[in-house]
N, C-alpha and C positions, 0 to 999 in steps of 0.2 A: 337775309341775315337775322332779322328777326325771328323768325320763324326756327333757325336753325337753335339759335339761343334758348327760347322757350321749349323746344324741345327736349335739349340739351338738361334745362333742369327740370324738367318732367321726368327726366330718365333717374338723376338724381335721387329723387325723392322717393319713385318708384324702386332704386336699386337699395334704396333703406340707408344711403350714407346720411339723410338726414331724418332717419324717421325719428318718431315719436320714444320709441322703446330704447336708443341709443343716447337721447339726453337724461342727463340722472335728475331724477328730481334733488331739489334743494334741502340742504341737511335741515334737521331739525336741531333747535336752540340747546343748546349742552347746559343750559342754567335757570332759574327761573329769576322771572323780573322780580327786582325787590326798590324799594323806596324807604331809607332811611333818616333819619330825624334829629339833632342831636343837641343838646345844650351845653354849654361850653361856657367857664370862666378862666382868663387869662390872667395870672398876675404881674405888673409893669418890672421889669429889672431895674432896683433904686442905685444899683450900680453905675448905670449909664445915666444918670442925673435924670431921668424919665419915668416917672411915677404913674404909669398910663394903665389902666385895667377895662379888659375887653370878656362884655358878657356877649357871647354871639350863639347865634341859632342858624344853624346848617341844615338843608335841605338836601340830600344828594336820591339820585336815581342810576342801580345800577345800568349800565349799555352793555356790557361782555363779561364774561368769565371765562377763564378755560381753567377752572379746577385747582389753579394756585394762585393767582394774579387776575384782580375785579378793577372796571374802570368804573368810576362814576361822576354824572355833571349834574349841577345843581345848584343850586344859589347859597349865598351865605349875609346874613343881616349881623350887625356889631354895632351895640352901643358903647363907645370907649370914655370913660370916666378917667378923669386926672387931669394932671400939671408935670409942665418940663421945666427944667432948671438949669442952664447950659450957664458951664462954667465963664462961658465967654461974655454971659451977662452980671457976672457978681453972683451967680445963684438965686438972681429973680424966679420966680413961680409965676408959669406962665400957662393960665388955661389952656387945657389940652382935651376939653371933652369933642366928641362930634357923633355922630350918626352915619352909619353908611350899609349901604348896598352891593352887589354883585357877585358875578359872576364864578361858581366856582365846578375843579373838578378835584378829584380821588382818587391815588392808587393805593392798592390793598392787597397784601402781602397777605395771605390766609391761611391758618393751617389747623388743622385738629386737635385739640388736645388729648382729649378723654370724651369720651358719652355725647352728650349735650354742650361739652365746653369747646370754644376756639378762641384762638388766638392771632392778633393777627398786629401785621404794621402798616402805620397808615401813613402816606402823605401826599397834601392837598394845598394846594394852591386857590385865592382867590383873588380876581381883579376887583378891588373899591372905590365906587363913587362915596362919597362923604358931601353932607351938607354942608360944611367949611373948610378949608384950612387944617387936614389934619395929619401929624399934630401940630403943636404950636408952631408959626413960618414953614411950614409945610406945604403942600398942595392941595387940594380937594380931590385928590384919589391917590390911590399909592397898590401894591401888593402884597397880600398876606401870605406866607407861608410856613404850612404847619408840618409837625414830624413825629410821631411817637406811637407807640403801642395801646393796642386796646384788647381788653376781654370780653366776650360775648356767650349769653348761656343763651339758646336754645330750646325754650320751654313749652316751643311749640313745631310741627313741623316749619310755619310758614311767619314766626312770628320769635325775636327774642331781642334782649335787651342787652347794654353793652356799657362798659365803663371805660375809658381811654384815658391817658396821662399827654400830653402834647408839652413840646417847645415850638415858641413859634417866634417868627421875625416878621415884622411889617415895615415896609420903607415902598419910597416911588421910584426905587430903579434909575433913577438920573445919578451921573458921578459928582455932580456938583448938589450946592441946595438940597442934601436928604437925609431929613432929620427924622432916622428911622429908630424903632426900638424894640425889644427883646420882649419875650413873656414866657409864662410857663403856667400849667396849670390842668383842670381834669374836666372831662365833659362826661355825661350819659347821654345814649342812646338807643332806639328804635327801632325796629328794622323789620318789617312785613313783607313779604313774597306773595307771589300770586301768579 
């Protein structure tokens, strides 16, 4: 029985069901890697009694493109500056700075404008560890989510720079306990290909 089996796919290979020339080699990448950079300030909504302003620096790396729609993963750093003020305490001012890290990714809505210009919408998500409590009665991590358009020139093939306008929302996603808050605000950025 053996024997007959080994045979069996000797014939196989020999009859070229699996040869060499019948598997396609693997596509080649439709995009070139790029690694973006971006600096970001966020201004607190005083509306929501939460006066919180996030200067953050974004790291992303694009993974895919197909031509209209780029993913990117990357990290994101926030130092959040302010004081929250919930009506529930008389309007106390209650530190609200912290520091935080993680985890983030990107979609990118991309299109051409003219020449050199594009245009595009971005929105990205970030998981946050925080060194305390943020913000005020908060937790030590929460999610960022950001949304808004960006302009980018092209002033190189492999290299160009970008201005974006965001709204964004931070909270920890729990229905109870989450003392989340709005912002708004503009970043520049970066972006090299290779």
């Amino acid at each position: 029985m053996k024997k007959f089996l080994s045979m069996l796919a000797i014939s196989f290979v020999v009859s070229g069901i699996a040869s060499a020339e019948e598997i396609s080699a693997p596509e080649e990448k439709i995009f070139d890697d790029a690694n973006e950079i971006q600096l970001e300030y966020l201004e607190g909504n005083k509306f929501s009694q939460r006066n919180v302003n996030n200067y953050n620096v974004h790291f992303f790396e694009k993974v895919t493109d197909n031509g209209v729609m780029s993913y990117w993963r990357g990290l994101t750093f926030t130092r959040a500056v302010g004081y929250t003020n919930p009506r529930k305490d008389g309007g106390v001012h209650h530190d609200s700075q912290g520091v935080g890290l993680g985890a983030a990714f990107m979609l990118r809505l991309d299109k051409k404008v003219s020449g050199k210009l594009h245009g595009s919408l971005d929105f990205s998500g970030s998981f946050m560890l925080y060194n305390k409590a943020h913000p005020y009665d908060g937790r030590a991590y929460g999610f960022l989510w950001r949304l808004g358009p960006r302009l980018a020139w092209q002033f190189r093939p492999e290299d160009s720079i970008s201005l974006g306008y965001s709204i964004s929302h931070f909270s920890n996603g729990l229905r109870k306990h989450n003392p989340g808050y709005n912002t708004l605000g503009f970043s520049v950025g970066y972006t090299h290909s290779f």
